[in-house]
C-alpha positions in Angstrom: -0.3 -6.5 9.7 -0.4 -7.6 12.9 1.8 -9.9 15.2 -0.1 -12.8 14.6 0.5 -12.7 10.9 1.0 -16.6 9.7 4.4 -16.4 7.6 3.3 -17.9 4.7 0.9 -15.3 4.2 3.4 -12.1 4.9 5.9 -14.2 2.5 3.2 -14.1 -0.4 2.6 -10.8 0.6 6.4 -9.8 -0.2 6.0 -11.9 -3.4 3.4 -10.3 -4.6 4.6 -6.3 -3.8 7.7 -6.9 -5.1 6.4 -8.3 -8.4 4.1 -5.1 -8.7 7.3 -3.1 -8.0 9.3 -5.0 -10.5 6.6 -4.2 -13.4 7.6 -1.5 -15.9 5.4 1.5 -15.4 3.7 3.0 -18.5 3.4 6.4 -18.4 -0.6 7.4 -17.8 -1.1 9.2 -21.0 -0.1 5.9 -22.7 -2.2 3.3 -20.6 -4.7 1.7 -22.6 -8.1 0.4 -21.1 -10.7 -1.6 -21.7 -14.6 -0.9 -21.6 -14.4 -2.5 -18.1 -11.7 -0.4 -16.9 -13.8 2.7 -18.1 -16.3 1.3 -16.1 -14.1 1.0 -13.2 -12.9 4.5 -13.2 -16.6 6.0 -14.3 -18.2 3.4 -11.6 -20.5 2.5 -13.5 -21.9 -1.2 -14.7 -19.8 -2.6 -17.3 -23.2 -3.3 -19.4 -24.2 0.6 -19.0 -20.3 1.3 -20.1 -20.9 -0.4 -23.3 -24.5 0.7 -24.1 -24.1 4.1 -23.3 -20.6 6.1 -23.0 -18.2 4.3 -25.6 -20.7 4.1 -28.5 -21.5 8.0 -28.0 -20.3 10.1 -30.9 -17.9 12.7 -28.7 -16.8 9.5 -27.2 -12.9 9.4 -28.0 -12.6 6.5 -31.0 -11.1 3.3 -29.9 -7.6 1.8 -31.7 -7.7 -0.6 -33.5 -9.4 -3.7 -32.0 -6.9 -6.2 -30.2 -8.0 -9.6 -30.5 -8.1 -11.8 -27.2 -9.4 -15.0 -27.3 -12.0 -15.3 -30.0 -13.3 -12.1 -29.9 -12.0 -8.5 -30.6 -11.2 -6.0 -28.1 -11.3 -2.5 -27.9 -8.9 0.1 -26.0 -8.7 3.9 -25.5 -6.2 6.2 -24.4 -6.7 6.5 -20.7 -5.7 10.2 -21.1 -8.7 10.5 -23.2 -11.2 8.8 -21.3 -10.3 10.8 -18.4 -9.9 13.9 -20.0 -13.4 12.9 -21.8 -15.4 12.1 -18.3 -13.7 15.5 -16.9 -15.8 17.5 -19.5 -18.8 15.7 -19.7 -19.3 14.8 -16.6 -22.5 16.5 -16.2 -23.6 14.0 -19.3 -22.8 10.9 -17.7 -25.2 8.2 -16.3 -25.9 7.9 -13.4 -25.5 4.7 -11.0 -28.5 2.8 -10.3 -29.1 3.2 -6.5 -27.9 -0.1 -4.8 -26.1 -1.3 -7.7 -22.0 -1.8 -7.8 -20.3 -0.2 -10.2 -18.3 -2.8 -12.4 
């Protein structure tokens, strides 16, 4: 930051980092995400996520659906996905050139 940081924003700032420090950690192995944080960490589109990595049949299986809203969720063991993506990674798709992953 620099010297000409208004006050109110470096006291939100504070807020904020010391809310993310207050937050219990769960231990990686036990995280659960969501297609769109698959996406994330694949960087790949959301849409592509759903179509064409999570319904694949050495895809690891999902728990049971959580529902949110009006609509069921699904969640995997990030230790899964990520140990999934590390041996297929030759497999994956690939990101459209000029397009943002999710």
């Amino acid at each position: 930051m620099t010297t000409d940081t208004n006050p109110a924003e470096l006291l939100a700032a504070i807020k904020d980092l010391v809310v993310q420090l207050s937050t219990p950690r769960v231990a990686p192995e036990d995280q659960l995400w969501t297609a769109e944080d698959i996406a994330t960490y694949l960087k790949l589109a959301v849409d592509t996520t759903e179509r064409r990595v999570v319904t694949r049949s050495d895809f690891p299986g999902p728990l049971q659906p959580c529902l949110t809203g009006t609509r069921a969720a699904k969640r995997w063991f990030a230790a899964e996905v990520i140990t999934w993506a590390r041996q297929n990674r030759s497999k994956l798709p690939a990101p459209r050139p000029g397009r943002k992953a999710a």
